[in-house]
GUZA-747600 format. One record per residue (C-alpha): x, y, z. Coordinates in steps of 0.5 Angstrom, whole numbers, plus 2048, in hexadecimal, padded with zeros to 3 digits. Layout:
N
XYZ;...
This chain:
359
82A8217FC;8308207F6;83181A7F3;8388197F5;8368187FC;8328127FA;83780D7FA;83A810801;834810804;832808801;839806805;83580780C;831802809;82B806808;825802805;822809802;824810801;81F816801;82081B7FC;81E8227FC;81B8267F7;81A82C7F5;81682E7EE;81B8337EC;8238347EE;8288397ED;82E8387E7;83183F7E7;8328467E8;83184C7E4;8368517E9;8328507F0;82B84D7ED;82A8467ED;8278427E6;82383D7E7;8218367E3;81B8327E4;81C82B7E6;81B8267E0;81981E7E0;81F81C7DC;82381F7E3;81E81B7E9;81F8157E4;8268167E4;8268177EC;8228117ED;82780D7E9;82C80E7ED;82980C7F3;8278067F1;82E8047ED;8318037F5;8298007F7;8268057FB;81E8077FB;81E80E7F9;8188117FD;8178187F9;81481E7FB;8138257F9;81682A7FE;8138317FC;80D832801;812830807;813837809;80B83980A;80C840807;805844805;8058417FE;80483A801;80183B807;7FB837806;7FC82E805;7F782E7FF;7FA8337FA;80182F7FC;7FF8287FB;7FB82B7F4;80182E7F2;8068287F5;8028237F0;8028287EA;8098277EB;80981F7EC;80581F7E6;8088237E1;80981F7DB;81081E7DB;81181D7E3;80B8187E2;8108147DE;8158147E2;8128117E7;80E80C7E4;81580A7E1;8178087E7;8108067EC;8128007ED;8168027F4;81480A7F4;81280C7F9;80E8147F9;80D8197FF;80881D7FC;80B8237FE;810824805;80C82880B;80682B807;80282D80C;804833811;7FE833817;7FA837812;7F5832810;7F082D814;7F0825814;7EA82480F;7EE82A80A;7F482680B;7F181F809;7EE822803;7F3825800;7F881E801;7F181A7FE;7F281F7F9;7F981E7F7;7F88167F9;7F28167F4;7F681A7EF;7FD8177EF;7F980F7EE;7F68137E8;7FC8157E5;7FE80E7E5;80480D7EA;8028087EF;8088087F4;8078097FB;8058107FD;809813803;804818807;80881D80B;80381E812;801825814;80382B818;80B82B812;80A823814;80B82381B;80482181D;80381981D;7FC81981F;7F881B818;7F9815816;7F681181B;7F081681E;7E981581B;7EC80F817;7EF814811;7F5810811;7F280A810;7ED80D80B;7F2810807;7F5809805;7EE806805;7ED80C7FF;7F480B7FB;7F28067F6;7F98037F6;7F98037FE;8008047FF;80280A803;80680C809;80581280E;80B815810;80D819816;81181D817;81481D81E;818824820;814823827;81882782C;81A822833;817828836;811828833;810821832;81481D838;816816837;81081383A;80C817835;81181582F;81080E831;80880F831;80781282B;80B80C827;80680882A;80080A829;80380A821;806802822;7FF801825;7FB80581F;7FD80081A;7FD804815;805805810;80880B814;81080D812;814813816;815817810;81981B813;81E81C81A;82481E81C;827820823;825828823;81F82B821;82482F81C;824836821;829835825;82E82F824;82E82D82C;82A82582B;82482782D;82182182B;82281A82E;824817826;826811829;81F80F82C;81B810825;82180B823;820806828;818807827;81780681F;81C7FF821;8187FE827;8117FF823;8137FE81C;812804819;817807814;81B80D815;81F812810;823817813;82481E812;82981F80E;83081D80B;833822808;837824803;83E8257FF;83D82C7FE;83F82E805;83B835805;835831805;83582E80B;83382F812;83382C818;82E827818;831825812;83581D813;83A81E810;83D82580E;842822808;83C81F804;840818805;83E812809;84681380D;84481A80F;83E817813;83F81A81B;83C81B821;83481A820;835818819;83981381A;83680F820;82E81081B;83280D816;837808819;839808820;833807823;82F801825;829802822;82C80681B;82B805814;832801813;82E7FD81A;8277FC817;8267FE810;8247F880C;8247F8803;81E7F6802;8207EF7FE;81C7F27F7;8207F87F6;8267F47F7;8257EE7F3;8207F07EE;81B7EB7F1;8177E97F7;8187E37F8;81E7DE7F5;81E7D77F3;8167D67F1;8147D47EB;8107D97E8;80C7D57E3;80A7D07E8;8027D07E7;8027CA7EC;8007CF7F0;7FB7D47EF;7F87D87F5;7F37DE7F5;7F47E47FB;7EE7E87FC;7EE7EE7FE;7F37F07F9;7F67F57FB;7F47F4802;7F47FA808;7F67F480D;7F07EE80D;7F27E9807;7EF7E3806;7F37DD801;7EE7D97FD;7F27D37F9;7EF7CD7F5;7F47C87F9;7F57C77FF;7FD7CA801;8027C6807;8027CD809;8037D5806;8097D9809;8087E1809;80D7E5808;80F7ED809;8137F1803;81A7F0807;8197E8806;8187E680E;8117E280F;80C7E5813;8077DF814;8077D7811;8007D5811;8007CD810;7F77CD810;7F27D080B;7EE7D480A;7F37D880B;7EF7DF80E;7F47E4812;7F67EB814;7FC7EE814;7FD7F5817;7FE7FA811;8057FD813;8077F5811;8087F6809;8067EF807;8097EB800;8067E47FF;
């Protein structure tokens, strides 16, 4: 993704924007052999300034494993390799300058039908482990098995809930991506699998989708149900891709095929405008990114106050503990909007996890 799509893409009023990344990159040619260059800190720092300049929450990843050639064919070496690069020491620093709104996908598709459910969840505790080690704490990105078409890890033998459980920071998200061909998983199938993801209770995203499986271009998937499943189930989505300036660089799963946000058509232009449930529809800036601050017009100084939340950080069930006795405690999510007003103590409850919780 270049940075100078970043301020087309922030008119669709996108929340977030998700850049791909690759450890090495072309700068030149000598006669018909390509020079290569590796991928600096200093570049991703400046990458993710840009983004966050017109408010959007960069979600970075590393796209080297995504093609499932030999050399990375099995998950454990690729998220081994994947965090070797998060934590060299100048890519950590640009990371860590800019934690309090990144989000890192540890690696994109790192899993190729090679590998079992239990070599799969050992090489993402691995990395989880290893990355908390380094001293990020910004929600991880996981993406699911099978080049990240398979939502069902996550929620089978309780690998998803495991996973969080075991992540100090406990803030991840797991991510699907959703190329599933309407001939193989028909509408009724679709609706199905969001479901049981809904019901799950556990932080999925669709990390990926778009209208085609990319072979042939004939609207093979039904991208307009995902669209109306994530509003329906409240899952977000991030739509596969938005194209480029450079025109050789795109293809017809692009959005636009002039990198800016007029030359948006067709699929591109609905997903990202026209259609009910679009990212100009539906998006919301979270009021932190947008303000600086969570909430507005409190007195942060006031200790007249002062109350304790235990668990914390907590995977769901949170008890409120306070020496005075409150007229009531309001609960609200990232975005500002209120989830639940208790007017009686002690206040003890559960939330589902996909319902990010500020108090």
């Amino acid at each position: 993704m270049g940075i100078q799509e970043f301020a087309q893409i922030a008119q669709t009023n996108a929340n977030c924007v998700r850049i791909c990344l690759e450890r090495t990159y072309i700068v030149g040619y000598n006669g018909d052999n390509p020079v290569y260059d590796s991928l600096k800190g200093a570049q991703i720092d400046t990458i993710l300034q840009a983004a966050l300049v017109l408010k959007l929450i960069p979600i970075v990843e590393l796209h080297d494993f995504t093609d499932g050639s030999p050399q990375h064919s099995r998950v454990q070496a690729n998220l081994d390799s994947a965090v070797m690069f998060w934590t060299e020491p100048s890519v950590l620093a640009a990371l860590k300058k800019h934690s309090r709104f990144l989000i890192l996908n540890l690696a994109n598709e790192p899993e190729h039908d090679n590998d079992s459910e239990l070599e799969f969840y050992n090489a993402c505790s691995s990395a989880i482990a290893s990355i908390r080690t380094a001293g990020l704490q910004v929600p991880i990105m996981i993406d699911g098995m099978h080049w990240g078409q398979d939502h069902t890890f996550f929620m089978n033998n309780g690998n998803g809930a495991n996973l969080l459980a075991g992540d100090s920071k406990h803030k991840l998200l797991f991510s699907v991506h959703t190329y599933w061909d309407s001939s193989l998983v028909p509408d009724a199938e679709m609706t199905n699998r969001f479901v049981s993801m809904y019901n799950s209770n556990l932080p999925f995203v669709i990390g990926e989708f778009a209208y085609d499986i990319g072979t042939t271009c004939t609207n093979t998937i039904n991208y307009h149900l995902i669209m109306d499943l994530c509003q329906q189930y409240h899952i977000g989505y991030l739509y596969w891709w938005w194209g480029f300036y450079n025109a050789t660089s795109n293809t017809c799963l692009s959005m636009t095929h002039s990198g800016t946000y007029a030359g948006l058509a067709d699929q591109g232009l609905e997903v990202a405008v026209t259609y009910a449930n679009s990212i100009q529809n539906t998006s919301v800036k979270p009021h932190l990114i947008t303000y600086g601050n969570c909430l507005t017009g409190i007195n942060e100084n006031n200790k007249s106050f002062e109350f304790s939340v235990s668990p914390n950080p907590s995977t769901g069930t949170f008890t409120i503990n306070s020496l005075q006795e409150p007229a009531n405690v309001k609960l609200l999510d990232l975005l500002g909007n209120e989830i639940l007003l208790l007017k009686q103590t002690p206040f003890h409850f559960r939330l589902p996890l996909h319902v990010p919780v500020f108090i």
